[in-house]
C-alpha positions in Angstrom: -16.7 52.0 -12.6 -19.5 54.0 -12.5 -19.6 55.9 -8.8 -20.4 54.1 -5.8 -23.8 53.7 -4.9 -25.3 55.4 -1.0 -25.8 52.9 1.8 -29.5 51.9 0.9 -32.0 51.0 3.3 -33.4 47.5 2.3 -36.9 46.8 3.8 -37.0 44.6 6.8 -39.0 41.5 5.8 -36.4 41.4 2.7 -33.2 41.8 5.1 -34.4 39.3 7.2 -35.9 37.0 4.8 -32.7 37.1 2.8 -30.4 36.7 5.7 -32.3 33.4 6.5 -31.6 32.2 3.0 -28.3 33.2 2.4 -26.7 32.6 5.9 -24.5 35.4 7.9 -21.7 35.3 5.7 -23.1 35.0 2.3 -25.5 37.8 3.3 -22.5 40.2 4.7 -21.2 39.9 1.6 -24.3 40.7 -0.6 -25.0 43.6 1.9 -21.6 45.1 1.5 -21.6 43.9 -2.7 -24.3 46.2 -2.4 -22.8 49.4 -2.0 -19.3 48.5 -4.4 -19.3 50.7 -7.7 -21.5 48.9 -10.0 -19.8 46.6 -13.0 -19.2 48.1 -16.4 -19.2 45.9 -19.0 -20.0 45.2 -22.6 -20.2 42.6 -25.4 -18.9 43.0 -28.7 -21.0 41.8 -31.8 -19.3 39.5 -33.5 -20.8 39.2 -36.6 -20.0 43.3 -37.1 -16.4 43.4 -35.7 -13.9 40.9 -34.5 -11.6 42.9 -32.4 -8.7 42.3 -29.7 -8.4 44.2 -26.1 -6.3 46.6 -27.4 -9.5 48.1 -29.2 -10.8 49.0 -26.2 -9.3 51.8 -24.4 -11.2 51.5 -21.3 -10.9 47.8 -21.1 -10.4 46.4 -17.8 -10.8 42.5 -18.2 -12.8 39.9 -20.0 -15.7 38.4 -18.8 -14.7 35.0 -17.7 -17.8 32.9 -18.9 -18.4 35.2 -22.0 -16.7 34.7 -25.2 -17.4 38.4 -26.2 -17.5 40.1 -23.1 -15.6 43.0 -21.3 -15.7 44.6 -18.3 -14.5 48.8 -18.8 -12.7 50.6 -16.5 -15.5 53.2 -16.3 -18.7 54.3 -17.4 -18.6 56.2 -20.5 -21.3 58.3 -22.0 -22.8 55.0 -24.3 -25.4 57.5 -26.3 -22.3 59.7 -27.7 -20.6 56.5 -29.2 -22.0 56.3 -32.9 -20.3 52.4 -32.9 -23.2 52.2 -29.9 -26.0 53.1 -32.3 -23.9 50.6 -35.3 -24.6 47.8 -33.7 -20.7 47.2 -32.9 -21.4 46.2 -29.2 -24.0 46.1 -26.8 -24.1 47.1 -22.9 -25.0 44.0 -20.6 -24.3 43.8 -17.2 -21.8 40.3 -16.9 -24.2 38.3 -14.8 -26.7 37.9 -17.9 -23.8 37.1 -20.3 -23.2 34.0 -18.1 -26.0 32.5 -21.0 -23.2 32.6 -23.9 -21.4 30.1 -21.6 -24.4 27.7 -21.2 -25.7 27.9 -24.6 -22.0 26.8 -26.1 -21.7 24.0 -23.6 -25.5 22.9 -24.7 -26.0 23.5 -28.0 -23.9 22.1 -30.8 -25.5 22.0 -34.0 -28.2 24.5 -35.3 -31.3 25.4 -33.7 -34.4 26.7 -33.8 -34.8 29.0 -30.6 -37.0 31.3 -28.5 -36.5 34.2 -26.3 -39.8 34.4 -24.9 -39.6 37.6 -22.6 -36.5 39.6 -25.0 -36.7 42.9 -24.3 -34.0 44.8 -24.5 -32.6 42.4 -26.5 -29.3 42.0 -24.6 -29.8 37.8 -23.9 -31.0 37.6 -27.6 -28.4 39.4 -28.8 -26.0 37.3 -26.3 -27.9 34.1 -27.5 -27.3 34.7 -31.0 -23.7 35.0 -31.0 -23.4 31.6 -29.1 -25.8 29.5 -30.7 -24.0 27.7 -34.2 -24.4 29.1 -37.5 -28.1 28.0 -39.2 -30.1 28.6 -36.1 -33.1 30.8 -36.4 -34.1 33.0 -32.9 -37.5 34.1 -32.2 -37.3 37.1 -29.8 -40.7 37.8 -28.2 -41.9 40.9 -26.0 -45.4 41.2 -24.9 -45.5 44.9 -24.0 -45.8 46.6 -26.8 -43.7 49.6 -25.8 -40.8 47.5 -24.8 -41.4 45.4 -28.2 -40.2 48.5 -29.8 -36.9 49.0 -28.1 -36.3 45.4 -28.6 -36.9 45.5 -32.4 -34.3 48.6 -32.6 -31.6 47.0 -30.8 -32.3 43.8 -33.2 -31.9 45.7 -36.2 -29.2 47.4 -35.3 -27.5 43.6 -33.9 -27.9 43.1 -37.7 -28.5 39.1 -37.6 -31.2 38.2 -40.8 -32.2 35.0 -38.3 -33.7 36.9 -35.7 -37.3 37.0 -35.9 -39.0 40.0 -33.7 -42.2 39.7 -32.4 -45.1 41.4 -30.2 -46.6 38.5 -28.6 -48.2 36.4 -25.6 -46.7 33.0 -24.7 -50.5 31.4 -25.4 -49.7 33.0 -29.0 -46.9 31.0 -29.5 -48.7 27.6 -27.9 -50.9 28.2 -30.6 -49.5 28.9 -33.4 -47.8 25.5 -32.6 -44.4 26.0 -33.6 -42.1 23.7 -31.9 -38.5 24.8 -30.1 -35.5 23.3 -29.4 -34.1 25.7 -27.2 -36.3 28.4 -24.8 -35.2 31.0 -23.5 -37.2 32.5 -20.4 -35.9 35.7 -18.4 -38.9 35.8 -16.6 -40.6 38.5 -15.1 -39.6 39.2 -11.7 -39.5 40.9 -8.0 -36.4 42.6 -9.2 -34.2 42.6 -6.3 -31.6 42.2 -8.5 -31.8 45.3 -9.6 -31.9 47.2 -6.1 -28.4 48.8 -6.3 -29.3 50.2 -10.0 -32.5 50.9 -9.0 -33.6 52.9 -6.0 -38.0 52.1 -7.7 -37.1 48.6 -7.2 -36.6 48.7 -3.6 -39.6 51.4 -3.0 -42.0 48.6 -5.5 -40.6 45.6 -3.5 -43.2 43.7 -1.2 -44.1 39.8 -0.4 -47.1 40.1 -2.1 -45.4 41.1 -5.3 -42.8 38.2 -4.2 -45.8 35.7 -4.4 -47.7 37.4 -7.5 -44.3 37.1 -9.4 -43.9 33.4 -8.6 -47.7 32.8 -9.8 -46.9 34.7 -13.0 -43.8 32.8 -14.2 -45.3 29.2 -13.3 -48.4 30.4 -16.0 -45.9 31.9 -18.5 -44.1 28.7 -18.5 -47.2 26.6 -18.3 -48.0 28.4 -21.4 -45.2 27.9 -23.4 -44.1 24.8 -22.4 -45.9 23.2 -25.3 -43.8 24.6 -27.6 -40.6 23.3 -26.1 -39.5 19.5 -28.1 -39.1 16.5 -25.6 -35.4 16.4 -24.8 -35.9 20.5 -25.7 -33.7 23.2 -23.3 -35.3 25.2 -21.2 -33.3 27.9 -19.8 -35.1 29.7 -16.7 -33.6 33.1 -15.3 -34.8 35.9 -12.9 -33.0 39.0 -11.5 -34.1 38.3 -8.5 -32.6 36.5 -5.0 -35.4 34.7 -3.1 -36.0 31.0 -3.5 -40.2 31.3 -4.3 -39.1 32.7 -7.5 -35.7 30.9 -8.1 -35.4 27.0 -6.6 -39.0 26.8 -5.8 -39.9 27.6 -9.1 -38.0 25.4 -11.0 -38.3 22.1 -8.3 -41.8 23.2 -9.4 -41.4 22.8 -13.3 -39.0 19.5 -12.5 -42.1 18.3 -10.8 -45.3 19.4 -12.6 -44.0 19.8 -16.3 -41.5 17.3 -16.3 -37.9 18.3 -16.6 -34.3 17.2 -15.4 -31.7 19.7 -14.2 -28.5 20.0 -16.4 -25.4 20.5 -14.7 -23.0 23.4 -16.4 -19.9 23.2 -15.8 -18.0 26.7 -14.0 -14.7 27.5 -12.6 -14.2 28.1 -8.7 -12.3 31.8 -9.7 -16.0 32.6 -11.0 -17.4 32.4 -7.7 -20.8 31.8 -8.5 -23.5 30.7 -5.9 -25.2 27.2 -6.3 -28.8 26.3 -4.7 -29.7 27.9 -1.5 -32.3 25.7 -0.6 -32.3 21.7 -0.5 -33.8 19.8 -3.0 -37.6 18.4 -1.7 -36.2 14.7 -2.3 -35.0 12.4 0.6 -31.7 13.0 0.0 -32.3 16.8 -0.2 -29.1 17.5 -2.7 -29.1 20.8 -3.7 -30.8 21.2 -7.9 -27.7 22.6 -9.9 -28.2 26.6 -10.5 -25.9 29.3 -10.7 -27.0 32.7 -8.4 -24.4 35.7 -9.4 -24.3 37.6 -6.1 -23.3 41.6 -5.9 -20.5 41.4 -3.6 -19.1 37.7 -4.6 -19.5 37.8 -8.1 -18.7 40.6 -10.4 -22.2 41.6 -11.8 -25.6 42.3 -10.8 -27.9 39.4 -9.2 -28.5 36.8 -11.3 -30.7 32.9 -10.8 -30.3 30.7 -13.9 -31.3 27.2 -14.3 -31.3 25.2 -17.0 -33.4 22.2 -17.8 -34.1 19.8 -20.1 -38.2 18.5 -20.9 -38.4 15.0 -20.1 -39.9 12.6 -23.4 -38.5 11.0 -26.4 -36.0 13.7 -28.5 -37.3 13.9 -31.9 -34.7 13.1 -34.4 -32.9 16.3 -35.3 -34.2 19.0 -38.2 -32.3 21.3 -39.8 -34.3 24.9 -38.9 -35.5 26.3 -41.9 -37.7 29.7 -42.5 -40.1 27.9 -44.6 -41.1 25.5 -42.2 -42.9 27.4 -39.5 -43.6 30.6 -41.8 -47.5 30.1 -42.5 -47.8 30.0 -38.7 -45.8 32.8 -37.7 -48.2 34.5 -40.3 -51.1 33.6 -38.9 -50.7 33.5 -35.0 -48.0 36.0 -34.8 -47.0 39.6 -35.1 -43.6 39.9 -36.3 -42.0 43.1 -35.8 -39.4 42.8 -38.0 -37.4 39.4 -39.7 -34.3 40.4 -41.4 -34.4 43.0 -43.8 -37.3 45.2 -43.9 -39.3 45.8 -47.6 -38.5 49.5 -48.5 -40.8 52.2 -47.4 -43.1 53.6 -49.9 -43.4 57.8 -50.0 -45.6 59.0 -52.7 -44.1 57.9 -55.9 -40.8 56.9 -53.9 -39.4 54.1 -52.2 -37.0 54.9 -49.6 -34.9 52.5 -48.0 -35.2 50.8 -44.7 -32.9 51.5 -42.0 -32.6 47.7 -41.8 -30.8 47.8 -45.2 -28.4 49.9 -43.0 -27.3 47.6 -40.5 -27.9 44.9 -41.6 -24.7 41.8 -42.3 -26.2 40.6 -45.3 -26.6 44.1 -47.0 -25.2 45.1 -50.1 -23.2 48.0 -48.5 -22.3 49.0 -51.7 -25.1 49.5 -53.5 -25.5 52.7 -52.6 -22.7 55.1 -52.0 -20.9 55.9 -48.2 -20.5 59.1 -46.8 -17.8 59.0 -44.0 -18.8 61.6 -41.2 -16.9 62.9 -38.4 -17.9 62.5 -34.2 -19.7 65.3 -34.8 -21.5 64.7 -37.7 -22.8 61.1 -36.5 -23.9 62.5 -33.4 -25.9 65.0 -35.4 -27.2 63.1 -37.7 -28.2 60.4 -34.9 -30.1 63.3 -33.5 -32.1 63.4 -36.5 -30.7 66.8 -37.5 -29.8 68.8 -40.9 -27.2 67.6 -42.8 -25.0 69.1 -45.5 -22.4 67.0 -47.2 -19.7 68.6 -49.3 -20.0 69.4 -52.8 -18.2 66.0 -54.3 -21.1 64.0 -52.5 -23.3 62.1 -54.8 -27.1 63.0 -54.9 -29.4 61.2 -54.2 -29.5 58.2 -51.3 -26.0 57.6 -49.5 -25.3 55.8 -46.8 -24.0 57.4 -43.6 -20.7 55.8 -42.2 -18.8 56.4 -39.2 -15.4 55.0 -39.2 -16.4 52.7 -41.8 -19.4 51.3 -39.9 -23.0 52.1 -41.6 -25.7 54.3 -39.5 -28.6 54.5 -42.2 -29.4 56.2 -44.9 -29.8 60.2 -46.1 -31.0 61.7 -49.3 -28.4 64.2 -50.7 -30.6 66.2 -52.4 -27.5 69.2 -53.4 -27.5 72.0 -51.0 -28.9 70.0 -48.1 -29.3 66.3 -47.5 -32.5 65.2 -45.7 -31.7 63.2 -42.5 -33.9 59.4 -42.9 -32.7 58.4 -39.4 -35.7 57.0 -37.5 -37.3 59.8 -35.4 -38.3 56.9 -33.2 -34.3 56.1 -32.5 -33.1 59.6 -32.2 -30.9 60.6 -29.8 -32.9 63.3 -27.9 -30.5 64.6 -25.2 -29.8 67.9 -25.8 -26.7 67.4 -23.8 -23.2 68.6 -25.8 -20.9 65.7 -26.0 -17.7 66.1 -23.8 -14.6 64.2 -23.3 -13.9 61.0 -25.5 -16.9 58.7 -25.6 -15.3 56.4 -27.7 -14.9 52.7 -26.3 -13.9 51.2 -29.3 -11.1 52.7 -31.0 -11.9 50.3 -34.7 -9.4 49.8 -37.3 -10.6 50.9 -40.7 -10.5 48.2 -43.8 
């Protein structure tokens, strides 16, 4: 558990706005949720390492509605774990894993799929694991900044059917390319985040409440084109209030067309359903799932997932070639897969994709085992020197078996080809055991 949070002062129209919704109880809860020790958890990649709870030192308990997921004990120093940078696992609060559960109750055959607002990666990366083998995911970030930290996560995830991209939802309508499956974590008021964020709470205001509520119905007005009748739409926020959460999607039920799907949970889970009546004369509450700090164990949380009313096109097998003159032309694809090498003068130096990627030839070039202190160096992007029996030329780094990226061993020093992008830049010397995998070597 990471240490426990002040007593924050919430402003007063969100207190009393949110005590309204939520009811005395629900909100006593959520109030004292708020100052708990916030959730550790993580999910393992499964396509990197398949490993057992005994791996994990600091393992606590499984996430309950996530095939992969783990809650820790405590909150370990992430950066100085080289598995962190190998792509063995990933750090996402449990709430958002809650998608693994939905997608493998959906989705049984391959898709092709979107995750229109990605970054950091963590529901992509989620998404990927559950969906079946022979799906292809498109994983989208407008901001170009945040496109960037998506595409290294990605890469170092390692799946070749993951396509990156740098793109607006109207790019997407365009370019016509149709979905079975979207993915839309929405941009949001973020009160969600309050307890991990104090700049949440100081940038919270109704008028960003009802800008954020215009905002996602356009970003799914745009791309709701690209979603096939009978198509899965699955809506999220980190945010509680209903003008974002129910209202929104009564609002795409309505206007677009869609019918709520029903997921089945467990009671233990103690997830929230709809907080608000539906606007129908029998007024049932729409089936959604709220993860509350203080009930559930995770950060706040609304998902809903819907399906687009109309006549299912007969099922496709996704296929690469099929859509790949359109990406071409109406998208910017940050990476797909394995990157071309990278051309230096007269050289070609391989990408870093070649690395971590699963589909790699790993041996192709040969692997130079390092040490905790030689990954975290290198991963700083700093000299290297391997001993005197190491081939010259390119090697690839490995810690406890698991690739890094490349070097060139050029004899009495090795040049370091880590991005410079992805270094680590804390200057901070590593303490303690950061390890919170302890992986068995083949």
């Amino acid at each position: 558990m990471q240490g426990k949070p002040k007593n924050m002062e919430l402003p007063e129209v969100f207190e009393s706005y949110t005590q309204g919704l939520m009811g005395e109880s629900l909100y006593h809860q959520f109030k004292e949720g708020l100052n708990q020790p916030i959730p550790v958890s993580i999910r393992v990649n499964p396509f990197k390492y398949t490993l057992d709870m005994e791996d994990i030192p600091a393992f606590e308990s499984e996430v309950p509605w996530c095939k992969n997921g783990f809650y820790l004990k405590d909150r370990p120093a992430f950066t100085f774990d080289p598995l962190f940078h190998a792509g063995i696992y990933y750090v996402q609060e449990a709430s958002s894993m809650f998608l693994d559960h939905v997608l493998r109750q959906n989705i049984h055959q391959p898709v092709m799929a979107l995750d229109l607002c990605a970054a950091p990666g963590g529901k992509t990366t989620c998404a990927m694991s559950a969906l079946p083998p022979g799906s292809i995911l498109f994983s989208n970030e407008l901001i170009r900044n945040r496109a960037q930290i998506l595409n290294e996560n990605i890469l170092k995830f390692g799946h070749p059917d993951i396509v990156v991209t740098n793109n607006d939802a109207k790019d997407y309508r365009n370019s016509g390319i149709q979905f079975d499956v979207i993915l839309a974590d929405v941009p949001c008021s973020g009160e969600g985040m309050f307890r991990k964020d104090e700049n949440a709470i100081q940038e919270w205001s109704t008028g960003n409440v009802e800008h954020c509520q215009a905002l996602q119905r356009k970003i799914i007005s745009d791309i709701w084109p690209c979603l096939k009748p009978g198509g899965i739409l699955v809506y999220s926020t980190c945010t509680f209030n209903a003008e974002e959460d129910e209202k929104n999607t009564m609002w795409i039920a309505s206007a677009l067309g869609a019918d709520f799907i029903n997921i089945k949970t467990r009671p233990e889970w103690n997830i929230t359903g709809a907080l608000v009546p539906s606007p129908d004369a029998t007024q049932t509450p729409i089936p959604v799932y709220r993860f509350i700090p203080g009930k559930t164990r995770g950060e706040g949380l609304f998902m809903a997932v819907m399906r687009k009313q109309g006549v299912m096109p007969s099922p496709t097998k996704p296929s690469w070639k099929n859509v790949e003159k359109k990406v071409t032309k109406y998208l910017n694809v940050l990476s797909h897969g394995i990157r071309p090498d990278i051309k230096k003068g007269i050289n070609l130096i391989p990408d870093i994709s070649k690395a971590l990627s699963i589909l790699s030839d790993k041996n192709k070039y040969p692997k130079i085992n390092v040490n905790d202190m030689q990954a975290i160096a290198y991963l700083r992007k700093e000299a290297l020197s391997f001993d005197d029996n190491c081939p010259t030329g390119f090697v690839l780094v490995c810690y406890k078996g698991q690739p890094l990226g490349f070097a060139k061993n050029i004899g009495h020093r090795a040049n370091n080809l880590y991005p410079k992008e992805w270094k680590i830049k804390s200057t901070h010397i590593q303490t303690g055991n950061n390890q919170v995998i302890h992986i068995h070597q083949t």
